[in-house]
PADRENVO-843246 format. One record per residue: residue number from 1; residue in three letters; x, y negated, z negated of N, C-alpha, C in turn. Coordinates in Angstrom, 3 decimals. Layout:
N
  num  residuo      n.c1      n.c2      n.c3     ca.c1     ca.c2     ca.c3      c.c1      c.c2      c.c3
  NUM      ALA         X         Y         Z         X         Y         Z         X         Y         Z
...
This chain:
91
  num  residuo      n.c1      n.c2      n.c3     ca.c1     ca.c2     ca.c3      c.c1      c.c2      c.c3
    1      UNK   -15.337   -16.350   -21.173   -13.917   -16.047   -21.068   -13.592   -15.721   -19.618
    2      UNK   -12.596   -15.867   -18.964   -12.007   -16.251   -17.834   -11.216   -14.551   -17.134
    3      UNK   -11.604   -14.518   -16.315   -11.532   -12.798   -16.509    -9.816   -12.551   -15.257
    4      UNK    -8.300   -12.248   -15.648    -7.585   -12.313   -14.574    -6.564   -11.208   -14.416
    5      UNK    -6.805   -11.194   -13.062    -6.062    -9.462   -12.996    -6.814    -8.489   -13.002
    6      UNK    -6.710    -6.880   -12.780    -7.512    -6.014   -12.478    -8.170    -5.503   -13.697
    7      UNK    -9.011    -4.882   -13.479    -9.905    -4.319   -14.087    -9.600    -2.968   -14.660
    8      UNK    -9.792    -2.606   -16.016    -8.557    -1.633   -16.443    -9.003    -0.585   -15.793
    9      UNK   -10.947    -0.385   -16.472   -11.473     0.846   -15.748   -11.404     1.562   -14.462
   10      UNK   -11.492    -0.102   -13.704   -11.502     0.261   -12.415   -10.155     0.678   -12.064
   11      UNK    -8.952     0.248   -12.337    -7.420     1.304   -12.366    -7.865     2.217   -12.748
   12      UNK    -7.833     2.946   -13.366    -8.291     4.005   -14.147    -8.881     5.105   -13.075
   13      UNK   -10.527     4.324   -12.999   -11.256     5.491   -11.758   -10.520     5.945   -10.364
   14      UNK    -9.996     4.541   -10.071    -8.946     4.598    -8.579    -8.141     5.528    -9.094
   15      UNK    -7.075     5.550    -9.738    -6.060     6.272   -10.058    -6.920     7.924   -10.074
   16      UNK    -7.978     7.802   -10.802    -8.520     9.610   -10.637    -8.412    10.172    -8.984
   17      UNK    -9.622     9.376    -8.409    -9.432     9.241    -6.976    -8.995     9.530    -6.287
   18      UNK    -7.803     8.658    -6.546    -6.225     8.838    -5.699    -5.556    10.243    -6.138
   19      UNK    -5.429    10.353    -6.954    -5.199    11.709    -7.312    -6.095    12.886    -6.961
   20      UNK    -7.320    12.889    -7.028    -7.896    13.801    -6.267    -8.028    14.283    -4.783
   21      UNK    -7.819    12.776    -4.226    -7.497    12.931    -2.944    -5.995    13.664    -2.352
   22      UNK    -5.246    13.348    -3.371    -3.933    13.869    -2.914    -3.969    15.422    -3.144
   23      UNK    -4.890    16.045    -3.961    -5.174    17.725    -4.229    -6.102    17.763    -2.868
   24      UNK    -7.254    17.031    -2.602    -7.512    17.731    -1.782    -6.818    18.104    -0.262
   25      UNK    -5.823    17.620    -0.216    -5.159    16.961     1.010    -3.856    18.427     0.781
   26      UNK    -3.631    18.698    -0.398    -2.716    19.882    -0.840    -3.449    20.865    -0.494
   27      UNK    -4.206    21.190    -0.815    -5.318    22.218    -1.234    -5.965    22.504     0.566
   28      UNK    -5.822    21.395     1.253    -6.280    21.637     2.646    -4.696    22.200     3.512
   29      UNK    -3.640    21.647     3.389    -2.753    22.424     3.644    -2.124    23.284     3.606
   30      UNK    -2.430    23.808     2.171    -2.209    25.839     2.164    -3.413    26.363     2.483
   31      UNK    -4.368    25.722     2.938    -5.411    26.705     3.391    -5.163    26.865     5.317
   32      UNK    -5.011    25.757     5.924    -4.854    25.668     7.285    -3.176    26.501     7.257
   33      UNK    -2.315    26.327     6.104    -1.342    26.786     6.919    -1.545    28.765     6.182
   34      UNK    -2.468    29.372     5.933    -2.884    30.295     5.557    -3.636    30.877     7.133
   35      UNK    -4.674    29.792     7.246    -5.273    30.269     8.472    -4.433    30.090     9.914
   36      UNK    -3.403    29.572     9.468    -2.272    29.431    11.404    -1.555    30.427    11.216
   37      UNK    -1.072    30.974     9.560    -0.142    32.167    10.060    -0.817    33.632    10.041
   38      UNK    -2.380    34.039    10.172    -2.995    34.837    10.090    -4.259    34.929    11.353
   39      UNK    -3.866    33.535    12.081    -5.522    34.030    13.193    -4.778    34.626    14.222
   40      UNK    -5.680    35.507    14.718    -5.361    36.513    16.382    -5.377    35.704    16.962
   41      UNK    -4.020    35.046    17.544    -3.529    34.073    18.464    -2.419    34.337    19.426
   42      UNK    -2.802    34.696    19.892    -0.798    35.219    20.851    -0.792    34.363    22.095
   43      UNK     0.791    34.266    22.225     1.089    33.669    23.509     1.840    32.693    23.105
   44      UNK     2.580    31.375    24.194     3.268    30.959    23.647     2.794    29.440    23.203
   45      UNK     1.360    29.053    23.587     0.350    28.011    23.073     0.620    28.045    21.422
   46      UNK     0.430    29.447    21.237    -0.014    29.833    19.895     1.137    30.070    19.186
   47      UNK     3.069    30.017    19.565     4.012    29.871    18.840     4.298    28.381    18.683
   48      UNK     4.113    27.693    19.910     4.191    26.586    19.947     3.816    25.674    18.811
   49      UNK     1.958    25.845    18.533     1.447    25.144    17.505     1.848    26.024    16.148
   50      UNK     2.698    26.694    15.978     2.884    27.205    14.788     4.158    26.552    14.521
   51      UNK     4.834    27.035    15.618     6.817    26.156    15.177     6.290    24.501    14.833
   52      UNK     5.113    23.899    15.660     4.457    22.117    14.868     4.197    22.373    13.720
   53      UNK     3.195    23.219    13.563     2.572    23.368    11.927     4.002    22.941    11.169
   54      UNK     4.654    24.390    11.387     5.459    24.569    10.009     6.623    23.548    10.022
   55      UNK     7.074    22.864    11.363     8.246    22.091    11.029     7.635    20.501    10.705
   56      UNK     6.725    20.094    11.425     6.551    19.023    11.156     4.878    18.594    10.343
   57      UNK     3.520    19.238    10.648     2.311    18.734    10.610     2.062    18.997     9.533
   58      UNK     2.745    20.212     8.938     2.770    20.843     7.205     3.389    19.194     6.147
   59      UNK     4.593    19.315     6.923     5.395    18.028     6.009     4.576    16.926     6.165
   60      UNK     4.446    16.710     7.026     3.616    15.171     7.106     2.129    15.040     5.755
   61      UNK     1.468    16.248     5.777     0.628    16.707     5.482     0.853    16.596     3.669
   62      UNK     1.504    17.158     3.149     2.491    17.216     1.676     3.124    15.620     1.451
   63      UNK     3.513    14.522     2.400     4.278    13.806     2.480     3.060    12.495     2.021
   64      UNK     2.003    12.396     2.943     0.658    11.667     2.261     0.191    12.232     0.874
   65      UNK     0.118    13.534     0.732    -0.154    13.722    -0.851     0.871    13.381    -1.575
   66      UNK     2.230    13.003    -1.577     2.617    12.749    -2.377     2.869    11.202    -2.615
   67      UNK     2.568    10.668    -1.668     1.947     8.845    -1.554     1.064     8.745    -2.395
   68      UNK     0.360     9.527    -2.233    -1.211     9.354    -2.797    -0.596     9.488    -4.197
   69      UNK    -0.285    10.284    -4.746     0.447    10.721    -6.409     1.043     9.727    -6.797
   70      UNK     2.180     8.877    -6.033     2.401     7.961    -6.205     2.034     6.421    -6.276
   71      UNK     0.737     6.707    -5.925    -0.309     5.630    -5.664    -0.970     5.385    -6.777
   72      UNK    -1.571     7.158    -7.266    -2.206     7.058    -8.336    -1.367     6.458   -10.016
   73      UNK    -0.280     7.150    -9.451     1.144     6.664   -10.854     1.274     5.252   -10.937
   74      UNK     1.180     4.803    -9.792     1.011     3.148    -9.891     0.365     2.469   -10.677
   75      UNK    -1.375     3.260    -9.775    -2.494     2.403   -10.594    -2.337     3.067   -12.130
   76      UNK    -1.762     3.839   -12.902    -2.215     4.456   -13.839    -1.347     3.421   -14.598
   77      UNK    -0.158     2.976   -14.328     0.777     2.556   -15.084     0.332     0.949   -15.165
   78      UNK    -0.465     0.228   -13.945    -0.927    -0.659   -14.132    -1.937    -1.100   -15.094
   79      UNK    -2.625     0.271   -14.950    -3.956    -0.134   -16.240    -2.968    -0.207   -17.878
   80      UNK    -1.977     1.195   -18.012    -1.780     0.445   -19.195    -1.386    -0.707   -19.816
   81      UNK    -0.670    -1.191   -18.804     0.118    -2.435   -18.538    -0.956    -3.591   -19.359
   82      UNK    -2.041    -3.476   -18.609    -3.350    -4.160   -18.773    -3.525    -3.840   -20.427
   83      UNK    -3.845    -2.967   -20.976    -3.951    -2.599   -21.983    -2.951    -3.320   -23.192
   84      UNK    -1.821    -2.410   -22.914    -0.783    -3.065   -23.704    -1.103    -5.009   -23.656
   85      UNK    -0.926    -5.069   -22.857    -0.739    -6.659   -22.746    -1.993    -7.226   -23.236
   86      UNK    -3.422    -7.261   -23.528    -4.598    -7.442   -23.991    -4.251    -7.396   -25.640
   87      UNK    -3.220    -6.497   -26.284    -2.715    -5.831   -27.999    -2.790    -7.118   -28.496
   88      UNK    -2.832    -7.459   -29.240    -1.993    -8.781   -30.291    -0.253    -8.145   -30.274
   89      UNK     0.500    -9.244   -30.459     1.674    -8.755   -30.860     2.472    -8.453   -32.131
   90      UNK     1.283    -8.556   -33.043     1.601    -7.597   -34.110     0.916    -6.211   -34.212
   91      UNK     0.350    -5.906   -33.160    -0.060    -4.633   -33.239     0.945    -3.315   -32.711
């Protein structure tokens, strides 16, 4: 049999993946922005990279995890797709 289009499992594992990657990528940004608003840093080097953190390197940061979420929603919706469509249509 003639095999076409993706592989359900393999949607499936990607989609975990992708989703895990997008926690760890969360999970690394309340920790760095935990450690920028708490290290003994003074001066104005050290307001500088904080007014970056919080206006822009935070967002950017949240903005790939939520690609990634949306990446994973993709592949997830693709595998069922796969699924469904494999049914008989009286099922």
């Amino acid at each position: 049999m003639a095999f076409w289009g993706a592989d359900t499992e393999q949607l499936q594992q990607q989609a975990e993946l992708t989703g895990a990657g997008a926690k760890q990528i969360e999970d690394l940004a309340m920790r760095l922005s935990s450690t920028v608003s708490t290290v003994a840093w003074l001066g104005p080097d050290a307001d500088d990279f904080r007014a970056t953190w919080e206006g822009d390197l935070r967002q950017r940061l949240h903005e790939a995890a939520e690609r990634l979420g949306d990446v994973k929603a993709s592949k997830q919706h693709g595998a069922r797709r796969r699924v469904v469509g494999r049914m008989p249509r009286w099922a």
